[in-house]
C-alpha positions in Angstrom: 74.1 76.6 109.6 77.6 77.3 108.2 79.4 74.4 106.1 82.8 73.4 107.4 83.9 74.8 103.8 82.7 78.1 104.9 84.9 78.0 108.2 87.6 76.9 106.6 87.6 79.7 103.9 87.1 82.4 107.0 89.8 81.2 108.4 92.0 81.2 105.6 91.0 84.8 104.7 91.6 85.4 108.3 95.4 84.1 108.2 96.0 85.8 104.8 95.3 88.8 106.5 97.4 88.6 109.3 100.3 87.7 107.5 100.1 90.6 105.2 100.0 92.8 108.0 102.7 90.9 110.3 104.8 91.6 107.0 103.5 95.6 106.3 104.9 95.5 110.3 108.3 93.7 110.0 108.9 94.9 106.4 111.2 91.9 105.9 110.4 88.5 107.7 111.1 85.3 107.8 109.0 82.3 107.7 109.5 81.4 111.3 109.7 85.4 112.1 105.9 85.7 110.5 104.4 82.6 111.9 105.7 84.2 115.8 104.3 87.2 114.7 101.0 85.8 113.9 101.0 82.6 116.0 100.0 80.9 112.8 101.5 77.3 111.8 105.5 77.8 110.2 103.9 75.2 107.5 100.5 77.2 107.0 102.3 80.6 107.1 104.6 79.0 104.0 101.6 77.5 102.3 99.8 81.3 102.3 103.0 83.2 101.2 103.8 80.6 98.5 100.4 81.7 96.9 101.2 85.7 97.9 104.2 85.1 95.9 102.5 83.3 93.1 100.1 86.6 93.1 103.3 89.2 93.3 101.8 90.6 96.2 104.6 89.5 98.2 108.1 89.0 97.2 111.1 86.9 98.2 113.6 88.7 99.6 117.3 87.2 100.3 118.4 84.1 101.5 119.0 84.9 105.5 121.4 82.6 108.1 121.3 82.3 111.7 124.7 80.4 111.4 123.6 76.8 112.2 120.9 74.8 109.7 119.2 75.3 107.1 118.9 79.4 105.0 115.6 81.0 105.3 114.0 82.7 102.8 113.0 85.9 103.5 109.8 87.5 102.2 109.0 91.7 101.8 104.8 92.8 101.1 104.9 94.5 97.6 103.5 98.0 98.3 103.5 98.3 94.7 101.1 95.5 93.8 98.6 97.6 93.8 96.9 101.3 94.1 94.2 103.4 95.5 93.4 106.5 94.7 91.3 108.4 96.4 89.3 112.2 95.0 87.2 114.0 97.1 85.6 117.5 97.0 85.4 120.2 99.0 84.3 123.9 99.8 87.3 125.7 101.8 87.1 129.7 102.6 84.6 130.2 99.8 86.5 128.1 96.9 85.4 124.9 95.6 88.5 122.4 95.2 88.8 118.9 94.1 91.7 117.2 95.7 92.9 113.4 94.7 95.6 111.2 96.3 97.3 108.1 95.0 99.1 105.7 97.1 100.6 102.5 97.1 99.1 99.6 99.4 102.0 100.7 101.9 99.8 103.9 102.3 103.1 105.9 100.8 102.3 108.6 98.6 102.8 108.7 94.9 100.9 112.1 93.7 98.6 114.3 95.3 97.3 117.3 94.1 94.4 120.3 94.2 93.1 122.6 92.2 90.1 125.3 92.2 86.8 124.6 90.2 83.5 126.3 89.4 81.6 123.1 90.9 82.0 119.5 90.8 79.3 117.5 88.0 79.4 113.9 87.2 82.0 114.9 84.2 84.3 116.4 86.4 84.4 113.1 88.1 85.2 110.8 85.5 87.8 112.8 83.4 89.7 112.8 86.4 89.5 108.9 87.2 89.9 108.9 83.2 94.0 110.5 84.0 94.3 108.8 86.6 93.6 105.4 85.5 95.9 106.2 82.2 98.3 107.2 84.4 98.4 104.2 86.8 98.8 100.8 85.4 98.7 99.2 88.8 95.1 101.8 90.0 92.4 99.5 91.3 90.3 101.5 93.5 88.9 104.7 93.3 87.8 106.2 96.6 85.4 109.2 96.0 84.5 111.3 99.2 81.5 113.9 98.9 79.9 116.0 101.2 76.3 114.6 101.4 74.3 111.6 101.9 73.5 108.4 99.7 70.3 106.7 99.9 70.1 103.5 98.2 73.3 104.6 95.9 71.8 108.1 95.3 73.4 111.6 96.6 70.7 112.9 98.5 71.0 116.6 100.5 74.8 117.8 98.8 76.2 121.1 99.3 76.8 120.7 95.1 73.7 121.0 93.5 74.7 119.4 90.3 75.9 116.0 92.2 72.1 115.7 93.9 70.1 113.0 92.9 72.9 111.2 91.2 73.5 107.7 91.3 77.2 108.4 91.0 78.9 104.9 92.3 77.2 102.9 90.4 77.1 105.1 87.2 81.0 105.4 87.6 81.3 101.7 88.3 79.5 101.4 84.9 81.7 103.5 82.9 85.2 101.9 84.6 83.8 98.1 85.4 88.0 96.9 85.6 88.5 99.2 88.8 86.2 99.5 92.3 84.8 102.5 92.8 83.7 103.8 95.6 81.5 107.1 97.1 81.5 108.3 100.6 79.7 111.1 102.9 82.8 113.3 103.9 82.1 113.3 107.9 81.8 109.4 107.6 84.8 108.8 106.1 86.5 111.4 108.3 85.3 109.3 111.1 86.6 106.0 109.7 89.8 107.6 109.2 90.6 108.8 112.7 89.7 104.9 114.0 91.6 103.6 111.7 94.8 106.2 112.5 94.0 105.9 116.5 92.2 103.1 117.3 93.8 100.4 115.7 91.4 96.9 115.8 89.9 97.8 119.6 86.0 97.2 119.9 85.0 101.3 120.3 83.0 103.6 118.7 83.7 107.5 117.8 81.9 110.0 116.5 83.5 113.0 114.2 81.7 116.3 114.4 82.1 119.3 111.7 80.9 122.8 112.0 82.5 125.0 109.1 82.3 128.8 109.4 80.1 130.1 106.9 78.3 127.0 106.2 75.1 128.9 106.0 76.3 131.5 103.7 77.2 128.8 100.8 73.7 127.4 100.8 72.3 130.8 100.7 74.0 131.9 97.8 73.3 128.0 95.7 69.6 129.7 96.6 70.6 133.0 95.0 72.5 131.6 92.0 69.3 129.2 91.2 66.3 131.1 92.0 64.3 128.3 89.9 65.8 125.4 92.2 63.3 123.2 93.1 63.8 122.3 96.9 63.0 119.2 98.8 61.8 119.7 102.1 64.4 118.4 103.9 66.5 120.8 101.9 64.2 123.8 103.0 64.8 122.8 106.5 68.6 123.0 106.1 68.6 125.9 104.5 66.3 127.7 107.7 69.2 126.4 110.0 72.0 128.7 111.3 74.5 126.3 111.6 75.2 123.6 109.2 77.1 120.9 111.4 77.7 117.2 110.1 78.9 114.0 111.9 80.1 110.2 111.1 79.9 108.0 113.5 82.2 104.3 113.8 81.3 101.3 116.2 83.8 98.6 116.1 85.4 99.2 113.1 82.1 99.8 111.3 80.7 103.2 109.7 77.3 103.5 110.8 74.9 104.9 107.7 72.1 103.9 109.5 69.1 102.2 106.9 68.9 105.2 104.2 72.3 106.7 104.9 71.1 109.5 106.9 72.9 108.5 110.4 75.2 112.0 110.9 73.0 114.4 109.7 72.6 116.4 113.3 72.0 119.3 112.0 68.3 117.6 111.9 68.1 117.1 115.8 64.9 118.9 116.7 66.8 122.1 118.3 66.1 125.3 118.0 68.2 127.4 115.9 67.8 130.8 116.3 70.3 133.4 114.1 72.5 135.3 117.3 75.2 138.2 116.5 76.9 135.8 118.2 77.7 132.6 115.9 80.3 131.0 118.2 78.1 130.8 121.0 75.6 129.3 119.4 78.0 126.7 117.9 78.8 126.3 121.7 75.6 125.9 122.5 74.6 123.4 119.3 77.0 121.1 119.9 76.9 120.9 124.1 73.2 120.0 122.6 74.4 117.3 119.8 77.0 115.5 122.2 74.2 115.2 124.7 72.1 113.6 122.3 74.8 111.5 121.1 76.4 110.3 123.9 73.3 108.4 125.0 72.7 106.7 122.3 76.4 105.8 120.5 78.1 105.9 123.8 81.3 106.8 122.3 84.5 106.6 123.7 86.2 109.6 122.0 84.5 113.0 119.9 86.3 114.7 117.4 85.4 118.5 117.1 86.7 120.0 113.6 86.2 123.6 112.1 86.6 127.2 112.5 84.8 127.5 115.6 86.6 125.8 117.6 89.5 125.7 120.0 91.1 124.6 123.3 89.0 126.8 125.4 85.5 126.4 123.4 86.4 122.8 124.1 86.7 123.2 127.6 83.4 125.1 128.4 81.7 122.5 125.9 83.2 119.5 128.2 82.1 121.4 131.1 78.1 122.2 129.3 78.2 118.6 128.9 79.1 117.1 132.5 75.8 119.0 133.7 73.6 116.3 132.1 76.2 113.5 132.0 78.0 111.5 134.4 81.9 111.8 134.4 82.2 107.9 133.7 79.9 108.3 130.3 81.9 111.0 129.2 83.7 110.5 125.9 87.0 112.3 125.4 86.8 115.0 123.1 89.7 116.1 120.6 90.3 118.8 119.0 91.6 118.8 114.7 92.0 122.2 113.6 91.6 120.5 110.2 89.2 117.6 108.6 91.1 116.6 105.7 93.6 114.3 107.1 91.0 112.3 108.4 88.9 112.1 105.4 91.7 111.3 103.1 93.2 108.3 105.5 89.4 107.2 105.6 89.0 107.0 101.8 92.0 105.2 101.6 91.4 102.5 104.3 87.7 102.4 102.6 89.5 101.8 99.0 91.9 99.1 101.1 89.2 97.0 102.5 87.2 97.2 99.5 90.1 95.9 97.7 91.2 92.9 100.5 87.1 92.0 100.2 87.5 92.2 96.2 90.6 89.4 96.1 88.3 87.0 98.8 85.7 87.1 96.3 87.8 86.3 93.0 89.4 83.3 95.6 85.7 82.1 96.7 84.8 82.1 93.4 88.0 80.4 91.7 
C-alpha cells in the first residue's frame, strides 16, 4: 500500500514536470500564463518555480504589466543548466565511424562531429567521454548507442568484436561516477527516438525495422580477419543468415528489451533464409514475414522501414504481402526513413533526458 508521502512526492514530481515543459513550450511565461498552461494551482506553480530558480534551472525573466495591478514576474527554462551528450557507433558503406552530439536540455546543438576508425574498444570509448567531459563543465549524461544487445549489463551478439562481452555501462559508470552514463541497442533507441519525435505522450506502440545492405558481408569478413574467433552459437546462427535485419520496439512510451534484452533481434524468427541472386527480394520477402509476425503480437500502430533496400514501391508491395494474412483494421502504417541516424540520435538524447529528470527525483527523495 502506498503512503500518502509517496502520492504526494508523485505528484509533485508530476507538476515539476509539467511546468518545465509548459515553459520549454512558451519560452517565456508568466506565473498565471504557466499555471493555464498546466491547470496547476497560480500558488503551487510559484511554490515549484521558486525552487527551479533556487536550482538555476529556471530563470527570472523581466518584470511584465498587463496595465492594471500588480507586475508579474516572468520566468524562462535554462537550456543551459545542463547537458547530454550522446556517442554512438556505426558501420556506414564499409567504414566504421563514431559519431557524438552534445546538446543543451533545449535539445539545441552545441557540437557534433564524426570521424573514421579501425573499430571501436572500450578505450575508444572513454577517451572520448574523457574530451568531452573536459570540455563541458555543465555534461551530465553520456548517452552511448551500440549496435547489439545487453544482457544483464553485458554486450552480447555486436557487430564489433572487441565491444562483446563487455560490461561497458557499468564499467564506464565506474571510471566517471559524477556523470550518468548510459548504453543502448541502436534499433531500440532508434525506436524511442521516432515516438518521441512523432508520437508525443499518446498510449501506442511502434516498431523500427533496419535491414542494411551488405550486413552479411561485414560479419563475414570479422570471420576472415579472426580465424581463431571463438563463436557462440547464437553468433554461428547469425552469421548462416543472409540478411541481417534488427528492430526496437516502444509501447507507451516504453522500450521493450524484453527479460535478457533480446526483444528486436528478428533476424532469429524461425524463417528460412535462403542466399538468392536476388537480395532485394528476399528482403521483400523477410520483412512481409517479420511484420506478420509482429503485428500479432505488438500490434503496432505505425512500422518504420530503414535501409538500403528500401523505397516507396518495395513499401508498397510489402503493404500489399501483408494485407493477405492481416486485416485492413490491424494494419499498422508503415514509413519509410531513407536514413536511421536521426532517429537513433534523438533517442539517445531523450534516453540521456529522462535519465537525467529521474536522476534530480532521486537526489529530492533522498534530500
Amino acid at each position: 500500500m502506498r503512503t500518502m508521502r509517496n502520492d504526494i512526492t508523485k505528484v509533485k514530481e508530476i507538476n515539476v514536470e509539467l511546468i518545465k515543459s509548459a515553459l520549454k513550450k512558451l519560452e517565456k511565461a508568466t506565473k498565471a500564463q504557466i499555471a493555464d498552461e498546466t491547470d496547476i494551482s497560480v500558488a503551487t506553480c510559484g511554490k515549484i518555480l521558486n525552487e527551479l530558480c533556487a536550482s538555476g534551472e529556471v530563470l527570472e525573466d523581466a518584470i511584465t504589466s498587463s496595465g492594471y495591478g500588480r507586475p508579474a514576474k516572468s520566468y524562462v527554462y535554462n537550456g543551459n543548466f545542463s547537458l547530454v551528450a550522446s556517442i554512438y557507433v556505426a558501420t556506414d558503406c564499409g567504414k566504421t565511424n563514431i559519431s557524438f552530439r552534445v546538446c543543451n536540455l533545449l535539445g539545441e546543438l552545441l557540437e557534433e562531429s564524426t570521424e573514421e576508425m579501425t573499430k571501436p574498444t572500450y578505450d575508444t570509448l572513454e577517451e572520448k567521454i574523457t574530451v568531452l567531459i573536459g570540455k563541458y563543465e555543465k555534461l551530465r549524461v553520456v548517452s552511448i548507442g551500440v549496435p547489439g544487445y545487453i544482457t544483464n549489463g553485458i554486450i552480447g551478439l555486436c557487430n564489433f568484436m572487441d565491444l562483446m562481452g563487455l560490461p561497458l555501462c557499468s564499467s564506464l559508470q565506474e571510471k566517471f561516477p559524477n556523470h550518468k552514463i548510459l548504453v543502448e541497442n541502436d534499433m531500440n533507441a532508434a525506436a524511442f527516438g521516432f515516438y518521441k519525435e512523432n508520437c508525443g505522450a499518446r498510449d501506442t506502440s511502434v516498431a523500427f525495422i533496419y535491414c542494411p545492405v551488405n550486413a552479411q558481408t561485414g560479419w563475414e569478413k570479422l570471420v576472415e580477419e579472426n580465424p581463431d574467433l571463438k563463436m557462440s552459437d547464437e553468433a554461428k546462427t547469425m552469421l548462416n543468415l543472409s540478411i541481417n535485419f534488427g528492430a526496437g520496439f516502444v509501447s507507451n512510451g516504453q522500450i521493450l528489451r524484453g527479460f535478457s534484452g533480446f526483444a528486436g533481434e528478428v533476424s532469429f524468427l524461425p524463417v528460412i533464409c535462403s542466399h538468392p541472386a536476388d537480395e532485394v527480394r528476399a528482403s521483400v520477402d523477410a520483412v512481409s514475414y517479420i511484420i506478420g509476425s509482429i503485428v500479432p503480437i505488438l500490434n503496432p500502430e505505425t512500422i518504420v522501414l530503414t535501409g538500403g533496400y528500401f523505397d516507396r514501391q518495395i513499401i508498397e508491395e510489402i503493404q500489399n504481402r501483408c494485407l493477405r494474412i492481416i486485416a485492413p483494421q490491424h494494419m499498422p502504417q508503415i514509413v519509410l526513413r531513407s536514413s536511421v541516424y536521426d532517429e537513433y540520435v534523438s533517442g539517445l538524447f531523450h534516453l540521456g533526458m529522462e535519465e537525467l529528470s529521474s536522476s534530480v527525483v532521486l537526489v529530492q527523495r533522498r534530500a
